[in-house]
matplotlib code that plots the C-alpha trace (Angstrom):
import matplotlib.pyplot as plt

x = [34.9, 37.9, 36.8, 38.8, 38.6, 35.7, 36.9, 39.3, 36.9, 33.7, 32.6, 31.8, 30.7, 31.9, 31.1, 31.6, 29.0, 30.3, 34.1, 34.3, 34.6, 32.4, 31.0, 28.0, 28.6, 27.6, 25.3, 22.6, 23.3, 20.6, 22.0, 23.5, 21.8, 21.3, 19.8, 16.1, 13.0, 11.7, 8.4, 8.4, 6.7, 5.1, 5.9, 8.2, 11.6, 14.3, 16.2, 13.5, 14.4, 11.7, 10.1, 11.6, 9.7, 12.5, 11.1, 7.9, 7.9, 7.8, 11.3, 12.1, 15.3, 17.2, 19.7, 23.0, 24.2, 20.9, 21.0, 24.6, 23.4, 24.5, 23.2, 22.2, 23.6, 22.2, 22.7, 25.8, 26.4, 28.4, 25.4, 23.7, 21.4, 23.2, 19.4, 19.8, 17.4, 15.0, 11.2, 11.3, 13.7, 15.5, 17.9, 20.6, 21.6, 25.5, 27.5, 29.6, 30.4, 34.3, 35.1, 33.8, 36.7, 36.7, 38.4, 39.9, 38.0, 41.2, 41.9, 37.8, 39.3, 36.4, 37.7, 39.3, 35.4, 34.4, 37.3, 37.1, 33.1, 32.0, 28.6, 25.7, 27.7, 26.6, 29.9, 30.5, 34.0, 36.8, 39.7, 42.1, 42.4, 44.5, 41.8, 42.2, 40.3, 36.8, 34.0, 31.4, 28.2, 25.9, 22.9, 19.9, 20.7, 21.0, 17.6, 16.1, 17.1, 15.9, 12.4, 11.0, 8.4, 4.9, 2.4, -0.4, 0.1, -2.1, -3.0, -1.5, -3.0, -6.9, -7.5, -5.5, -6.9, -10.2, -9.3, -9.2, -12.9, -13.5, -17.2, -17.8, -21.1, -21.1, -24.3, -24.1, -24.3, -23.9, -20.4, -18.9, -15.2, -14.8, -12.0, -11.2, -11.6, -10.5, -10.9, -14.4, -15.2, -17.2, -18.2, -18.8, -19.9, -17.4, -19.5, -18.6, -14.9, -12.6, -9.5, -7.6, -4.2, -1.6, -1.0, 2.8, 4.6, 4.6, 1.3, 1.0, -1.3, -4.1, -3.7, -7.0, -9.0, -11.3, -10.4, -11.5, -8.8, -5.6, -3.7, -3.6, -1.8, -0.7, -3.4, -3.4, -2.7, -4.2, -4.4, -6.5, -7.8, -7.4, -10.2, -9.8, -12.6, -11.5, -12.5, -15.9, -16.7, -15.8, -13.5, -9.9, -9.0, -5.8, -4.6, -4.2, -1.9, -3.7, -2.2, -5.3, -6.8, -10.2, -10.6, -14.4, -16.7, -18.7, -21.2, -19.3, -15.7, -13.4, -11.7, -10.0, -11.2, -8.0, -8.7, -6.1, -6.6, -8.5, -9.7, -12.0, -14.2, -17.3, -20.0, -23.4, -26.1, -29.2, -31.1, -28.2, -28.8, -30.8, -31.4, -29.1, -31.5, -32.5, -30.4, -27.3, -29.0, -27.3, -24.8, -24.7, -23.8, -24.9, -21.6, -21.4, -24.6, -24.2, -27.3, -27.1, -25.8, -24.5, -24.3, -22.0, -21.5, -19.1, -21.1, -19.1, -21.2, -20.4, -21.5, -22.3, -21.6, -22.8, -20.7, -23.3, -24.2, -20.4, -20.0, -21.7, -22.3, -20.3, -17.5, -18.4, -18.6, -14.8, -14.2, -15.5, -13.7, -10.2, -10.6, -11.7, -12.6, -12.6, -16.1, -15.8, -12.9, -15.0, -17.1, -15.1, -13.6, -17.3, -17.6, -14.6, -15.3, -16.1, -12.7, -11.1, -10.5, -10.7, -8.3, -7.9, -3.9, -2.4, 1.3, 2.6, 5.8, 6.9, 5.2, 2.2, -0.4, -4.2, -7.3, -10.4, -12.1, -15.2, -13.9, -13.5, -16.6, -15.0, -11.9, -11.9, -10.3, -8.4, -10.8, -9.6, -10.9, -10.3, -11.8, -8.9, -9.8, -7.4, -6.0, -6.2, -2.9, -1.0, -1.9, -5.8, -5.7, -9.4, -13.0, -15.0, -18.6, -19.2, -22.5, -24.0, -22.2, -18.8, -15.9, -12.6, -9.7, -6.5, -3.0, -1.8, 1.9, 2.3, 0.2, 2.7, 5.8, 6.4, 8.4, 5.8, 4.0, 4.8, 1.3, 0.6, -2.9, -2.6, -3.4, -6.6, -9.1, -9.6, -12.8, -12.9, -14.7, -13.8, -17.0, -18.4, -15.5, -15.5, -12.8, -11.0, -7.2, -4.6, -2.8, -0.3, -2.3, -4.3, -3.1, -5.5, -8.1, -6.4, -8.4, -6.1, -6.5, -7.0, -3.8, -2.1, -2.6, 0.2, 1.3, 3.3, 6.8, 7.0, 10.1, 7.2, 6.8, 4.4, 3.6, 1.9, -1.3, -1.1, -0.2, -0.8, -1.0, 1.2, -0.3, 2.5, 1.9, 5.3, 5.0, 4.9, 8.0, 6.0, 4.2, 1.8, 1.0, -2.3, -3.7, -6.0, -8.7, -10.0, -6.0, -5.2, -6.2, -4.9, -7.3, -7.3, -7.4, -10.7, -11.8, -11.4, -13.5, -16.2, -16.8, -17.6, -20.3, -21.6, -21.7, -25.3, -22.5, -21.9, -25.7, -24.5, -23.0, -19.9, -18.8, -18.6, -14.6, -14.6]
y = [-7.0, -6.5, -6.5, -5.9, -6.0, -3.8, -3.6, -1.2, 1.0, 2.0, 0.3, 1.4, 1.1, 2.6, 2.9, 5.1, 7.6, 10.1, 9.4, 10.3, 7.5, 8.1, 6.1, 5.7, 3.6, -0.1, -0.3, 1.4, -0.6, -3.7, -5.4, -4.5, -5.6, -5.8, -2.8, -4.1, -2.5, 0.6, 1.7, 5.3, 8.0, 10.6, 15.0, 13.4, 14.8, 14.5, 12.7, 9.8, 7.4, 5.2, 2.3, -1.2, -4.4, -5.8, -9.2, -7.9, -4.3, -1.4, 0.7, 4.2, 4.6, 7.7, 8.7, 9.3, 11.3, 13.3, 14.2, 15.6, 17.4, 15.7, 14.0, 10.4, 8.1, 4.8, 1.7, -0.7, -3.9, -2.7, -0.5, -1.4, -0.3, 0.1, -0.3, 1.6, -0.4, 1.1, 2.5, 3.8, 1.9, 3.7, 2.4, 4.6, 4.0, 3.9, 3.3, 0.7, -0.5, -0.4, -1.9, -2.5, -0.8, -0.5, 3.2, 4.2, 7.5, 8.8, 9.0, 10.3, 14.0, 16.8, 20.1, 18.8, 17.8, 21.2, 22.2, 19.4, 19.3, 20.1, 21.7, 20.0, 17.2, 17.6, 15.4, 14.3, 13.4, 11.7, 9.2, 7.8, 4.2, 2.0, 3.4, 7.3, 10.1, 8.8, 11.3, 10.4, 11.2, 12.7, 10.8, 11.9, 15.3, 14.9, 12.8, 15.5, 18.1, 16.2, 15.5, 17.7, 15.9, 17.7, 18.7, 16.6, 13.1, 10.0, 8.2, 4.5, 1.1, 0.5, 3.9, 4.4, 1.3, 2.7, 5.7, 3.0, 2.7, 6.3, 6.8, 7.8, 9.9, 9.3, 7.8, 3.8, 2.2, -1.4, -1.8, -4.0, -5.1, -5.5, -7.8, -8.9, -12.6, -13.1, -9.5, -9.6, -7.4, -9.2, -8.3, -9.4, -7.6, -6.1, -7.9, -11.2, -11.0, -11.5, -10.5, -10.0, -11.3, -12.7, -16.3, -17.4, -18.2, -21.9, -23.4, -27.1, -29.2, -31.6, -34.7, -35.7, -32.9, -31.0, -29.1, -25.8, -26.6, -24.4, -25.8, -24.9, -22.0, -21.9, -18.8, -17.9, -20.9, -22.9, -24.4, -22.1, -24.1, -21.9, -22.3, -20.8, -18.0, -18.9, -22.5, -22.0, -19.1, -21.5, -19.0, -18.7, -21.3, -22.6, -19.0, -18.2, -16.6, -14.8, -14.5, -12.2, -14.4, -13.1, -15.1, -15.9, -18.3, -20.7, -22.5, -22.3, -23.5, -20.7, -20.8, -18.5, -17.9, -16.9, -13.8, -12.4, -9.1, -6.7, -3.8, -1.2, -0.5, 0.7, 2.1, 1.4, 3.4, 0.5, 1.9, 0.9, -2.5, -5.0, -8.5, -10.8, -12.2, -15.5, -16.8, -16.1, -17.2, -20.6, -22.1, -25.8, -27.7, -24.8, -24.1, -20.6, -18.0, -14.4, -12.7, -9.0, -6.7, -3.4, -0.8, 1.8, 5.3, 4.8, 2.7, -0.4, -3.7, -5.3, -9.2, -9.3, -12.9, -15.1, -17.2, -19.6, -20.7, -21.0, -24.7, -27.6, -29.4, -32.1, -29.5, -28.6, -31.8, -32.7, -29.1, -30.2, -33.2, -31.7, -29.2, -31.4, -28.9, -25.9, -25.8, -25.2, -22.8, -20.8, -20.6, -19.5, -16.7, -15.8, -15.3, -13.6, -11.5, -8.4, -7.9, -8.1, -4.9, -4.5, -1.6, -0.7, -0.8, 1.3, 2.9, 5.9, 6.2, 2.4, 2.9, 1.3, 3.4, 1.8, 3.8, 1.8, 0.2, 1.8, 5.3, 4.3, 5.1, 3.5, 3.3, 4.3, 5.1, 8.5, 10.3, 11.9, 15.1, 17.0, 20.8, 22.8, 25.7, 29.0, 29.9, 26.4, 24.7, 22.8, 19.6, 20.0, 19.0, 20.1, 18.7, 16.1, 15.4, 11.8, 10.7, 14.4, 15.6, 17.7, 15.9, 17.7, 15.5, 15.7, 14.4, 12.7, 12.3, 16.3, 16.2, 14.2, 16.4, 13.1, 13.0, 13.7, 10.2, 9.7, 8.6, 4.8, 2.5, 1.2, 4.7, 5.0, 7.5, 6.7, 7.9, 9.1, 10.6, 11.8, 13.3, 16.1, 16.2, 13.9, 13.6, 11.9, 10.8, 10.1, 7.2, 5.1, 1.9, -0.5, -3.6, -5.2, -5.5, -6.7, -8.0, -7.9, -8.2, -5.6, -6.5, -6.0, -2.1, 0.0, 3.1, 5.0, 5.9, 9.2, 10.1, 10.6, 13.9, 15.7, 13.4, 11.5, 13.1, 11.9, 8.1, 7.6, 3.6, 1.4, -2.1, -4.8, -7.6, -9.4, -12.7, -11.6, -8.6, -6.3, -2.9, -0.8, 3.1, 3.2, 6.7, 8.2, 9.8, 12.9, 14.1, 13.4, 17.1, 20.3, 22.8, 25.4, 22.3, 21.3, 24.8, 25.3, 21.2, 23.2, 25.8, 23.1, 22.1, 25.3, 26.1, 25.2, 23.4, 21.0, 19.1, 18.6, 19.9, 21.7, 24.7, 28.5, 28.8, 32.3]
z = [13.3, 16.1, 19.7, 22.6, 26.3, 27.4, 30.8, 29.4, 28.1, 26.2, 22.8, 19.5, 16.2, 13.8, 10.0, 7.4, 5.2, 2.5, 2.9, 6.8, 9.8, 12.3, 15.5, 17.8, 21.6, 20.9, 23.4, 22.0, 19.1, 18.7, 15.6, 11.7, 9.2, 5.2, 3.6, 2.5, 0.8, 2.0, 1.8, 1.5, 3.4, 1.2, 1.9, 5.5, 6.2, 4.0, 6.2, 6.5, 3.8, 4.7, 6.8, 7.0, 8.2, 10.5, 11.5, 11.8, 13.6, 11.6, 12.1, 10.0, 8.5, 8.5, 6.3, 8.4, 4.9, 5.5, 8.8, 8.3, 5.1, 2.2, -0.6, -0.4, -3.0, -4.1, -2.0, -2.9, -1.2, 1.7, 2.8, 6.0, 8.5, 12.4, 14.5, 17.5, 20.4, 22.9, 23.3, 19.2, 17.3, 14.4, 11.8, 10.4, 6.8, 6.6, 3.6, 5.6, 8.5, 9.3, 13.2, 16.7, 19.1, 22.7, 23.3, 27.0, 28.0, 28.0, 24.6, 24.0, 22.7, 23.7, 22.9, 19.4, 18.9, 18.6, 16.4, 14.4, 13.5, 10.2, 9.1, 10.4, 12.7, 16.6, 18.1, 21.3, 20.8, 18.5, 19.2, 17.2, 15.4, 13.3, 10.1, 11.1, 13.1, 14.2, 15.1, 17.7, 16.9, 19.0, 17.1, 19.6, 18.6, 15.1, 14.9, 17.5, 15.2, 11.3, 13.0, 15.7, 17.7, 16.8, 19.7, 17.8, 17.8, 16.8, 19.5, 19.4, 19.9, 19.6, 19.2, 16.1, 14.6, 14.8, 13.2, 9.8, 9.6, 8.7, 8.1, 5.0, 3.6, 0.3, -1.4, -0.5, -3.9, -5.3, -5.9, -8.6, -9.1, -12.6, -14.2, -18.1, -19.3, -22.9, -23.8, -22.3, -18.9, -16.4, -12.7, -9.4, -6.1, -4.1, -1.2, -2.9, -2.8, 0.0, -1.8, -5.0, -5.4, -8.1, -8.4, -8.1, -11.1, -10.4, -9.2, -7.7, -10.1, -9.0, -10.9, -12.4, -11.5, -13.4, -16.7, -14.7, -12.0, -12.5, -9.4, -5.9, -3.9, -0.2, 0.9, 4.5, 6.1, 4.0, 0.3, -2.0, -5.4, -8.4, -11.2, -15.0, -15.5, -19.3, -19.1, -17.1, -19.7, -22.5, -23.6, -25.2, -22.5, -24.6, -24.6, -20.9, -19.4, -16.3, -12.8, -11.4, -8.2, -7.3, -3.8, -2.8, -1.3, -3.5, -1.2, 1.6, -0.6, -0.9, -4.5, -6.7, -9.8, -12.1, -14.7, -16.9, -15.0, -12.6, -14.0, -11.8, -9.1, -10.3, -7.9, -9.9, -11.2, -10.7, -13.8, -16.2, -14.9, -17.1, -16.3, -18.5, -22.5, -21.6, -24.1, -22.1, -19.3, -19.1, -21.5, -22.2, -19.2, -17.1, -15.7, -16.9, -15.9, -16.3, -14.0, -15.5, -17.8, -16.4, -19.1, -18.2, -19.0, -20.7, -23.8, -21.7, -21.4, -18.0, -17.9, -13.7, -13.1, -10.0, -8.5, -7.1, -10.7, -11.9, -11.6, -12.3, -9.8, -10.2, -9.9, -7.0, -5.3, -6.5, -4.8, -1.6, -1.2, -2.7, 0.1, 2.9, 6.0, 3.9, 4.7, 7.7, 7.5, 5.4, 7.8, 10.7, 8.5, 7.9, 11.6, 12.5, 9.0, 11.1, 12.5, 9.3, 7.3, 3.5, 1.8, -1.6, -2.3, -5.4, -6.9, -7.0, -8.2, -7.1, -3.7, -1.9, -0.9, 0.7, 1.7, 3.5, 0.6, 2.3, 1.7, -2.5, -4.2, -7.2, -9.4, -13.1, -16.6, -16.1, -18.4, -21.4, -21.1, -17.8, -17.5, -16.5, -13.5, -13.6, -10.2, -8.7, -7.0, -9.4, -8.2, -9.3, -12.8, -13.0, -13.2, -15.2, -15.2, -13.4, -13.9, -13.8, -10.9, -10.9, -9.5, -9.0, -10.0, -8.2, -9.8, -6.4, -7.4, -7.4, -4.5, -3.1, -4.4, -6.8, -10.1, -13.1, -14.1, -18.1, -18.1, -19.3, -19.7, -16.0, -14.7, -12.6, -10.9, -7.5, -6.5, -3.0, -0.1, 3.0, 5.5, 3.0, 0.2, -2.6, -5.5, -7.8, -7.4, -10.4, -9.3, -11.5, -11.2, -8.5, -7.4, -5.4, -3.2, 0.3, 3.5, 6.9, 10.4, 13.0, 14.7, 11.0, 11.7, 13.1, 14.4, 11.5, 13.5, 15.4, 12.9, 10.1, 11.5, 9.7, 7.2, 10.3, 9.9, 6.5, 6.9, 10.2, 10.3, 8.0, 7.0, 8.2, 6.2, 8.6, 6.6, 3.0, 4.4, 2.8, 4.0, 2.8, 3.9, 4.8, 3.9, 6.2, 3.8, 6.0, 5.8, 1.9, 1.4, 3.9, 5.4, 2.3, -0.1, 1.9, 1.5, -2.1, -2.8, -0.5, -3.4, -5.2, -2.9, -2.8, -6.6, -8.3, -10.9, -7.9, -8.7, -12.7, -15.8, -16.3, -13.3, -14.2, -14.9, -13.6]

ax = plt.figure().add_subplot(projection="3d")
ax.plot(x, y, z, "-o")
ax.set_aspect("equal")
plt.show()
C-alpha cells in the first residue's frame, strides 16, 4: 500500500464495500487482517457478524455493508477485517482494502459530504485520489447508531465469572455420560470424567506397548495416552474406527479411553439400577468389570463401567512408567480442580453454544412424540412425559430466529434448569463435555447489545482459536416465556401425566 509524507497531512485507509471507496483516519487503525471464523451471536444486531479470537482477546465484527444498510455477501479472498484500537476494539468487515493515502486538509471537501451521502452513510468528508471519490466515514456514529448501548449491563471481570456457576434447584441426581463401544452403550459418572474430546487424525504410537494402547496425544501441556474401550471390552477391536476421547483419572494416571462415540447425559433414577450378574462380573484376565446395569426408560440397558477395574494391572504399571510424573500432575489438577469450570458445548446451526454442565439435568433422544399446546409461541413444540413429570420442550433454533433444522439422528434434548423453570432444548447435536479455567471466561463485547443478557460471557479457548458462547441459563427464556413454564408449575399436570390442552 502507497504511503506518503504525513507531515503533509492526515492518513487513511481506505477500502472498498458494495462497489463504493470509502476511508477511516489510520490512526485509529490497529492492524488489517485475514477474515477468520466467527462465532456468531444469537437474536444480536444485524450489523454484528460475529466474534473473532484475534490472538486471544475476543473482538466483534461489524459488517461495514450492514451498518450502511445493505446486504452482506459471502466472504472472498480480498475480504478483510480493518481493527480499529482503543478501550473496546471492533473490526469492520470490508470487501477490500484499496490504499493508505495521506490527504492535505485542504482537499478534505465538507459541504460536498453532505450532498454527496447516500442513505444510511454518516460522512465526515471526501477527497479525491488517483482510484476516484473517497467518502470518510464517520464510523463512531455509524456503530453508535447499529448498537445503542443498553442502561443494563453485565458487570465485567470476577463478577461476571461468577455469574457461570448459576445455582441450580433441580433434584441432585447421579449423573451418567453414556457413550457407544461396538454398538453396545456403556456409562460412567459425570463425576469421573474431566473431559470429552476427539482424537486427531494422526496419533503418535508407543512402540511395544500394550495391545490396549492406541497412541498418545499432546493434552494440555502434556502427553495424554489413549486406550481402546474396544480392546479392554474384548470387543470388535479390529473394527475401530472411534475418535471419541473420554479423559479421566485411573489411579491417579490420567488416560483417555477412545469410544466410537458419545452419546447422552442421563440424570438417573437409582431404582432402575441393579448391580451387574456375577457372571459379568469379571471377564478373563479381569481387565474388563462392568459394576451396574442401568435400565432406562427407555427399555435401554446401560453397562455402568468402573474405571478402577479397567486394567490389569500389569497395564497399569506400563501406564505409570510411560507417563512418568503424571502422577503427580494428576494430582495437582485434582487440587486446583475447584477453579476449573465444566460446560456442556452443543450446535445450532454450525455454531457453539455451552451452558454450566451443573445447570444440564441431562441430554437425550429428541423423543418421537411431542404433545402439541394451542396458543403457545412458535418456538414451544410442546410437552412430553419425562419420567412422570411434564417437561415443556422448546425448539431452540426458532428460539433463536435460526433457519428450520432438517432434523437428523445427532439431534438432542438438552434438559435444563434455570432457579424454578425446567425444560427441554432441541439442539442439532452435543459435542462435548469441556473443562476450562476461570480466566478462560470473558466478557461478551458491549456491541452484542441485547443479546448480552443472553450470552453474556464467551469461552476463549486462545490456543485451539476457537470460542464458544457460553449461554447464561436464567436468560435462555424472556419474562412472558418464564411466565407461561410457571403454569406448568402450577397445573396438578406438572406432578405427572399428560396436561389439560385447554
Amino acid at each position: 500500500m502507497p504511503d506518503h509524507d504525513a507531515e503533509h497531512g492526515a492518513r487513511y485507509l481506505t477500502f472498498r464495500s458494495a462497489g463504493r471507496l470509502y476511508a477511516v483516519i489510520a490512526d485509529k487503525v490497529s492492524e488489517v487482517v485475514r477474515m477468520s471464523p466467527l462465532a456468531r451471536v444469537p437474536q444480536a444486531p444485524k450489523s454484528l457478524l460475529g466474534l473473532t479470537n484475534l490472538r486471544g482477546t475476543v473482538v466483534p465484527v461489524a459488517g461495514v455493508r450492514s451498518l450502511l444498510g445493505r446486504s452482506e455477501i459471502a466472504v472472498s479472498d480480498r475480504s478483510r477485517l480493518v481493527v480499529l484500537g482503543g478501550a473496546t476494539p471492533v473490526a469492520l468487515a470490508v470487501d477490500e482494502v484499496a490504499s493508505l493515502e495521506t490527504v492535505d486538509a485542504r482537499h478534505v471537501k465538507l459541504a460536498e459530504a453532505d450532498m454527496s451521502a447516500e442513505a444510511d452513510e454518516q460522512l465526515d468528508g471526501i477527497f479525491q485520489t488517483r482510484t476516484g471519490i473517497t467518502k470518510i466515514l464517520n464510523i463512531d456514529a455509524l456503530l453508535a447508531r447499529a448498537f445503542p448501548r443498553t442502561t443494563a449491563r453485565r458487570a465485567t471481570g470476577t463478577a461476571t465469572r461468577a455469574a457461570v456457576a448459576v445455582p441450580v434447584s433441580y433434584a441432585a441426581g447421579r449423573r451418567l455420560v453414556t457413550f457407544l463401544v461396538a454398538g453396545q452403550e456403556y456409562a460412567l459418572s459425570l463425576d469421573a470424567i474431566r473431559e470429552i474430546v476427539l482424537a486427531p487424525d494422526d496419533l503418535t504410537q508407543v512402540p511395544g506397548s500394550d495391545e490396549a494402547v492406541r497412541g498418545v496425544m499432546a493434552y494440555r501441556d502434556r502427553l495424554l495416552p489413549l486406550l481402546s474401550l474396544r480392546v479392554l471390552l474384548g470387543v470388535g477391536a479390529a473394527a475401530e474406527t472411534g475418535r471419541t476421547v473420554i479423559v479421566t483419572a485411573v489411579r491417579g494416571v490420567i488416560v483417555g479411553l477412545v469410544a466410537d462415540s458419545a452419546r447422552d447425559i442421563l440424570t438417573v433414577d437409582p431404582q432402575r439400577v441393579e448391580p451387574a450378574p456375577k457372571v459379568l462380573s469379571a471377564r478373563a484376565g479381569g481387565e474388563a468389570r462392568i459394576q451396574e446395569i442401568y435400565r432406562s426408560s427407555e427399555r435401554r440397558l446401560i453397562s455402568i463401567l468402573v474405571t478402577e477395574a479397567l486394567f490389569r494391572e500389569d497395564v497399569m504399571q506400563k501406564l505409570s512408567q510411560a507417563t512418568a510424573g503424571a502422577t503427580a500432575i494428576g494430582k495437582a489438577v485434582t487440587n486446583t480442580q475447584t477453579a476449573e469450570l465444566r460446560f456442556l458445548v452443543f450446535r445450532l446451526d454450525g455454531n457453539e453454544f455451552a451452558l454450566p454442565i451443573d445447570a444440564v439435568g441431562e441430554v437425550a433422544r429428541v423423543p418421537d412424540q411431542i404433545t402439541r399446546l394451542p396458543k403457545t409461541p412458535k418456538f414451544l413444540e410442546g410437552v412430553i412425559n419425562l419420567r412422570g413429570a411434564v417437561l415443556p420442550v422448546i425448539d431452540q433454533r426458532r428460539r433463536f430466529d435460526m433457519a428450520p433444522s432438517d432434523g437428523g439422528a445427532s439431534r438432542r434434548l438438552v434438559v435444563v434448569t434455570s432457579q424454578d423453570h425446567r425444560a427441554g432444548l432441541i439442539v442439532d447435536g452435543v459435542t462435548e463435555v469441556l473443562r476450562c479455567s476461570a480466566e478462560a471466561i470473558q466478557p461478551a463485547p458491549d456491541l452484542t447489545g441485547d443479546a448480552l443478557s443472553l450470552v453474556g460471557s464467551v469461552i476463549n479457548l486462545g490456543g485451539a482459536g476457537r470460542m464458544v458462547l457460553l449461554l447464561d441459563p436464567a436468560e435462555l427464556l424472556s419474562r412472558a416465556e418464564r411466565g407461561l413454564l410457571d403454569s406448568f408449575n402450577r397445573t396438578p399436570s406438572a406432578k405427572g401425566g399428560r396436561p389439560s390442552a385447554q
